[in-house]
N, C-alpha and C positions, 0 to 999 in steps of 0.2 A: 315128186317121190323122194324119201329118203333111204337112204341104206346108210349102218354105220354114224349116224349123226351130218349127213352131210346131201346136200341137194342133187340129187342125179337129174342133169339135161334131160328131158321129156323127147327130144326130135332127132335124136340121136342112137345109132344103136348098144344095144348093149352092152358089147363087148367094148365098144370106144365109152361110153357112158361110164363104164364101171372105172374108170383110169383115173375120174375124176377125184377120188380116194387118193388121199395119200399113201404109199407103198403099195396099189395095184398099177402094173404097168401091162402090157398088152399081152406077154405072153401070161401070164400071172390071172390077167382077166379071163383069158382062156380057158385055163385049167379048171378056173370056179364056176365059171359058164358047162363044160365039160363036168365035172361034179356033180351040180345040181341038175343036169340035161335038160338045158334051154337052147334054147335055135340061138346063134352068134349075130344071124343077122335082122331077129327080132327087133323092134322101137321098145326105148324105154317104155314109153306111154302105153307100148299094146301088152304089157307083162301083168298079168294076174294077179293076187295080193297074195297067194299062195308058191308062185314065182318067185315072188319078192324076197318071203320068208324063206325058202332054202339057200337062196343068195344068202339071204340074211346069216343065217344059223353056216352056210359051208366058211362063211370069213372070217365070223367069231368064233367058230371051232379051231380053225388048221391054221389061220394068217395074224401076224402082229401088224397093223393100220393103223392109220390115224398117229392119235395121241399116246396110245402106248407105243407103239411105233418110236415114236419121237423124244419118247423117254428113254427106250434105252439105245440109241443112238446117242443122248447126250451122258448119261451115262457111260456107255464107251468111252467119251471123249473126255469125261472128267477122271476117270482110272488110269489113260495115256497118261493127263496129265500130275495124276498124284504120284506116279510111278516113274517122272520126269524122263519118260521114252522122249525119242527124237521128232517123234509125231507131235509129241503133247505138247511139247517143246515149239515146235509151232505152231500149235493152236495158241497155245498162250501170246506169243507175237505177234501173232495175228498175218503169221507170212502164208504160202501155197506150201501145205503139207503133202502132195504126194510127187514131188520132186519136180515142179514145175520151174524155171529160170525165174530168177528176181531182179536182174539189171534192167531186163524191160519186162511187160505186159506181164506185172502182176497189180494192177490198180484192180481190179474185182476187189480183190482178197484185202489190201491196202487202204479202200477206199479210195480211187479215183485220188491219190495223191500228185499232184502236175507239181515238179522243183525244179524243172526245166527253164533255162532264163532264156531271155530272148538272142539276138544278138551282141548282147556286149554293149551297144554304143548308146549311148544317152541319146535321146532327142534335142535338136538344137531347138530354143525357144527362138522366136520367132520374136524380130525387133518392131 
């Protein structure tokens, strides 16, 4: 089954099923589940086509998901940075923008950068 362009889990219930979307998270699945008035603890699989279609039409009416979603999330982040706020400012660096420590554990953000040397001492070769 699809909703929104995207594969919904068959063996799953609904309300977990729908989170599969990007920007539907569980209380959020609720609310649309709640809207259209489908049982929470219904199976993908046992939902009607008629079901489906109020899911359908309550998402694309009231919710931003998916790919526009993610558009203007990147857009946000491109106006931080034309407007060189202190956010944007680290988006461009590519450092932890919401004030995370950077002396340690920011290798997420960094990329798994290790500059860490060993001990110091050279290995003696071996005669």
């Amino acid at each position: 089954m699809r909703i929104v362009g995207i594969n919904i889990p068959d063996n799953k219930r609904i309300e977990i099923a729908l989170m599969y979307v990007y920007g539907i998270g569980r209380s959020l699945a609720g609310r649309i589940l709640k809207t259209a008035e489908i049982d929470f603890g219904k199976l993908a699989k046992d939902l009607s086509s008629a079901e489906v279609n109020r899911i359908q039409s309550t998402i694309e009416k009231n919710y931003k998901v998916e790919g526009e979603l993610r558009q203007v999330i990147k857009q946000n982040i491109n106006r931080l940075k034309e407007i060189k706020a202190y956010r944007g400012v680290r988006h461009v660096k590519r450092l932890p923008v919401r004030g995370q420590r950077t002396r340690t554990n920011s290798r997420t953000i960094r990329g798994n950068v290790r500059k860490t040397a060993g001990s110091g001492r050279r290995k003696v070769e071996l005669k």
